[in-house]
C-alpha positions as CSV (number, residue, x, y, z in Angstrom):
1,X,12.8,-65.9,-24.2
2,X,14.1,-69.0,-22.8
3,X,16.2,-69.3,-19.6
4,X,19.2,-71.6,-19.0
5,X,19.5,-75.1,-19.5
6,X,16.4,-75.4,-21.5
7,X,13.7,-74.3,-18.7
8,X,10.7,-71.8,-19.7
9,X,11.5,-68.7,-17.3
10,X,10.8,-65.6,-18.9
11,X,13.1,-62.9,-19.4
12,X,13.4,-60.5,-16.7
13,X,14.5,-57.4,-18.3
14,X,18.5,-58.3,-16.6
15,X,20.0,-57.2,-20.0
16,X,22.7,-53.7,-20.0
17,X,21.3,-54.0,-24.0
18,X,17.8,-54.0,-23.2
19,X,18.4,-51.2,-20.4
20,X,19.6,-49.2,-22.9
21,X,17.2,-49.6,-25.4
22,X,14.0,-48.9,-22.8
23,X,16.5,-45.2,-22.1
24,X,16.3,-44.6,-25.6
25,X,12.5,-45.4,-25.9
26,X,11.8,-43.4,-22.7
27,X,13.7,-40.0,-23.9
28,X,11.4,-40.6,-27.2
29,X,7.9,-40.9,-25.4
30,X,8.7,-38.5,-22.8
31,X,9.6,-35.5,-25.9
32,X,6.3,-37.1,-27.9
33,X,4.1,-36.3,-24.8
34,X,4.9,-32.8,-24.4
35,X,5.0,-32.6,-28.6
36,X,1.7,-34.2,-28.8
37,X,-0.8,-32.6,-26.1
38,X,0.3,-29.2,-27.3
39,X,-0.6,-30.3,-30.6
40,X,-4.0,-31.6,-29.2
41,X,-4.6,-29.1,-27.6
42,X,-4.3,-26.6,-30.2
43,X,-5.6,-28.7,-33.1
44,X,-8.9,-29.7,-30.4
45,X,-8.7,-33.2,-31.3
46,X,-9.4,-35.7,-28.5
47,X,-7.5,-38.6,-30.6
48,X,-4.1,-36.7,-30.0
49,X,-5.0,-36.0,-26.4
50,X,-5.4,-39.3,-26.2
51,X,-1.9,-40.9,-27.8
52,X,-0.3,-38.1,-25.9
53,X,-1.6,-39.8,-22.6
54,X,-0.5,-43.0,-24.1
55,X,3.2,-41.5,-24.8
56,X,3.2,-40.6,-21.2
57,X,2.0,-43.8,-19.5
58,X,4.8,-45.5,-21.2
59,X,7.5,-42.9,-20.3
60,X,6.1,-43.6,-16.5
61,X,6.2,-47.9,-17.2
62,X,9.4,-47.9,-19.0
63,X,10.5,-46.0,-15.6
64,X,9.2,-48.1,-13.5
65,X,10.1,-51.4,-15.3
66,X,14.1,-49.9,-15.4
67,X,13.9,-49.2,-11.6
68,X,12.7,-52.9,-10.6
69,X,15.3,-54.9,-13.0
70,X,17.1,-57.3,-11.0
71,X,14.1,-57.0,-8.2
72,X,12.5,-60.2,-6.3
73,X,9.5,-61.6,-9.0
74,X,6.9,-60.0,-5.7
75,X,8.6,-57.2,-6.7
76,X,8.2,-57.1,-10.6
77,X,5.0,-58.1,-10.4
78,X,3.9,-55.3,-7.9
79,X,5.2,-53.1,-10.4
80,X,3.4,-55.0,-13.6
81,X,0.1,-54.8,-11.5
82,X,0.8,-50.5,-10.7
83,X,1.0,-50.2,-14.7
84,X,-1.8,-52.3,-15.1
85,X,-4.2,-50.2,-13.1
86,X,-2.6,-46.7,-14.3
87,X,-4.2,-47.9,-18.0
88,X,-7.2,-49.1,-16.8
89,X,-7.9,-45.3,-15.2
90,X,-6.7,-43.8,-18.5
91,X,-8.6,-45.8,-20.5
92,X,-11.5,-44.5,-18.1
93,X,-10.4,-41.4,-18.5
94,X,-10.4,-41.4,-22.5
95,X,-13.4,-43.1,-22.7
96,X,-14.7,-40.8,-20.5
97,X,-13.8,-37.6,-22.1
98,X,-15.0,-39.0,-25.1
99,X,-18.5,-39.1,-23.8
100,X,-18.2,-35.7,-22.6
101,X,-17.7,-34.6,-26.1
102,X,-19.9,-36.5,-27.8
103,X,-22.3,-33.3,-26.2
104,X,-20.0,-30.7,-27.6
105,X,-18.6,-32.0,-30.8
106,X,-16.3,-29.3,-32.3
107,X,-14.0,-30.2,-35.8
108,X,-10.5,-30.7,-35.0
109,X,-7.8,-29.6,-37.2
110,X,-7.4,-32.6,-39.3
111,X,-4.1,-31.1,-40.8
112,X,-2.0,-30.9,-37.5
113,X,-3.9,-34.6,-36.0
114,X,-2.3,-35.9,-39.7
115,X,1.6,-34.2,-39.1
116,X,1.6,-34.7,-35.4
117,X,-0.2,-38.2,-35.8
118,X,2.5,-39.2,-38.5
119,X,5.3,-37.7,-36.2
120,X,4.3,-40.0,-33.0
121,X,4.0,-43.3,-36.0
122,X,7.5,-42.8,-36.9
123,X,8.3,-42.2,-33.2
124,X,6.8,-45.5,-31.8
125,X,8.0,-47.9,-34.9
126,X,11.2,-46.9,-34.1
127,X,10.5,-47.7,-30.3
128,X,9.1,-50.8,-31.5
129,X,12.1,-52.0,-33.4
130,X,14.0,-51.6,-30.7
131,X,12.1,-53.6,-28.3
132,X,10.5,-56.1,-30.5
133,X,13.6,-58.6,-30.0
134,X,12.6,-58.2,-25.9
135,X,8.7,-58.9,-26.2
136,X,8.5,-62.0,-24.5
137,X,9.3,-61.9,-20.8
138,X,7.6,-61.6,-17.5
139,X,4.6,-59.4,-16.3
140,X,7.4,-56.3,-16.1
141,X,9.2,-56.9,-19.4
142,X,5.5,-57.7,-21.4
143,X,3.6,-54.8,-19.9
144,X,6.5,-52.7,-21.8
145,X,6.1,-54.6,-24.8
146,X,2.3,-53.9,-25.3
147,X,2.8,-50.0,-24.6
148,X,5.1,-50.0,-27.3
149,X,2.2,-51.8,-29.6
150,X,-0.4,-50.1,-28.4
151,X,0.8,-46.6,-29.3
152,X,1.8,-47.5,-32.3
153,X,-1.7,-48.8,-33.5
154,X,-2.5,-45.4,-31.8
155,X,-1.0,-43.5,-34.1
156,X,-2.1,-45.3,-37.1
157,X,-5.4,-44.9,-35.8
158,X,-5.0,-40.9,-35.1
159,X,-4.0,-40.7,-39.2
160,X,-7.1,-42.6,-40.1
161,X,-9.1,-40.2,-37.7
162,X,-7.6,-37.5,-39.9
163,X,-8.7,-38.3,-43.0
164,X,-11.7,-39.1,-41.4
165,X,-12.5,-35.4,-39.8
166,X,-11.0,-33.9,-43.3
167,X,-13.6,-36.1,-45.4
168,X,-16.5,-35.6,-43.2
169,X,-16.1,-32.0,-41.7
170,X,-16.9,-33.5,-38.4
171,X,-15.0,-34.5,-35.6
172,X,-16.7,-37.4,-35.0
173,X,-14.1,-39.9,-36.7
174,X,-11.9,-37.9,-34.1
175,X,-14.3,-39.2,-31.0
176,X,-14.5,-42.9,-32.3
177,X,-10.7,-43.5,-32.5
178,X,-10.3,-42.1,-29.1
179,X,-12.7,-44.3,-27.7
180,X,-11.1,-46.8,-29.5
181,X,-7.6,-46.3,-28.3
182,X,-9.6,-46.3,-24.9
183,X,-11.0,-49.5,-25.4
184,X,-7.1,-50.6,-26.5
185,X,-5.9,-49.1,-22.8
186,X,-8.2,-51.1,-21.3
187,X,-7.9,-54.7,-22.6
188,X,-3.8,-53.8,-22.0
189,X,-4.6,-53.4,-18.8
190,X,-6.5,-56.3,-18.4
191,X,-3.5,-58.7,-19.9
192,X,-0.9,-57.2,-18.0
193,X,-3.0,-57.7,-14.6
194,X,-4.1,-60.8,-15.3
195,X,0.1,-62.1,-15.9
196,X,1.5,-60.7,-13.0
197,X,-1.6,-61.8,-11.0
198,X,-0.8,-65.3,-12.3
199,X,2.8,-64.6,-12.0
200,X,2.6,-63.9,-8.7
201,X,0.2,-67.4,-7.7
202,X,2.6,-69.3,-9.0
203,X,5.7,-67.6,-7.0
204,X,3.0,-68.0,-3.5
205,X,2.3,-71.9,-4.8
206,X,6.3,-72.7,-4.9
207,X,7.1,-71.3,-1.2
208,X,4.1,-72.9,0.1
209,X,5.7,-76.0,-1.6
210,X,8.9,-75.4,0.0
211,X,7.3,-73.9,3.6
């Protein structure tokens, strides 16, 4: 989004409409968290564990990019680079536990990952409609952006992991799209870091300019 008389400075989330919205999104992930790792939990599927963690992370960076609107750009990007790092250790973490149970593959319950996985689609659309308008902006106001898109390729990806344990008997089409989604956390991660890394070079190169 463009700033004021026709510069390039990105939107930084100062919007009582876009404060709203990210309340909205937040009460949705935060209710799909607890909805979801119950559901993984009793359906054993790692792919729902997985977009669960996903549903929280964004419930925490929705937080966190609502408490620093307004903030100096140090401040933002402090904040961007906190997000970044808390998905790069839960895309660890996925990929991780992914591993584990590539040694003790049991089947998952492939109805309950296909009603909960449809649930959290319908869920994460909707929180992507609302932000969609918003997804250009600074290291803050982006990182929220690609949570929202991430978790709903998640989703899509748990149905597909599904049909895939129904077809097969297996859980391994359960194990891939978790280490998928893991994969997913991780290049996020790397985008958002990389932004407010740059972000924050440029902010240093003006007051060395001005010093």
């Amino acid at each position: 989004m463009s700033g004021c008389c026709g510069h390039d400075a990105k939107f930084d989330g100062v919007s009582d409409d876009y404060k709203r919205r990210l309340w909205i999104v937040i009460a949705l992930n935060a209710t799909m968290f607890a909805v979801e790792m119950t559901a993984g939990q009793v359906a054993q599927s790692q792919a729902l564990k997985a977009d669960a963690l996903d549903f929280l992370g964004d419930a925490l960076t929705y937080g966190i990019s609502l408490a620093v609107i307004g903030a100096s750009i140090r401040a933002r990007t402090n904040a961007a680079l906190a997000k970044g790092i808390s998905l790069l250790l839960m895309g660890l973490w996925v990929l991780g536990s992914t591993i584990y149970r590539v040694f003790y593959v049991g089947v998952p319950e492939a109805e309950i990952m296909g009603m909960i996985g449809a649930l959290a689609l319908a869920t994460n659309l909707a929180s992507v409609l609302l932000l969609v308008s918003y997804k250009d902006g600074d290291a803050n106001v982006r990182s929220v952006w690609l949570c929202s898109r991430n978790d709903a390729i998640g989703n899509v990806a748990v149905m597909i992991a599904a049909f895939g344990v129904w077809g097969t008997a297996t859980g391994w089409p359960d194990l891939i799209v978790a280490a998928i989604m893991a994969s997913l956390f991780l290049s996020s991660a790397f985008q958002i870091v990389r932004q407010a890394l740059a972000e924050r070079r440029e902010v240093d190169e003006h007051q060395h300019a001005a010093s």
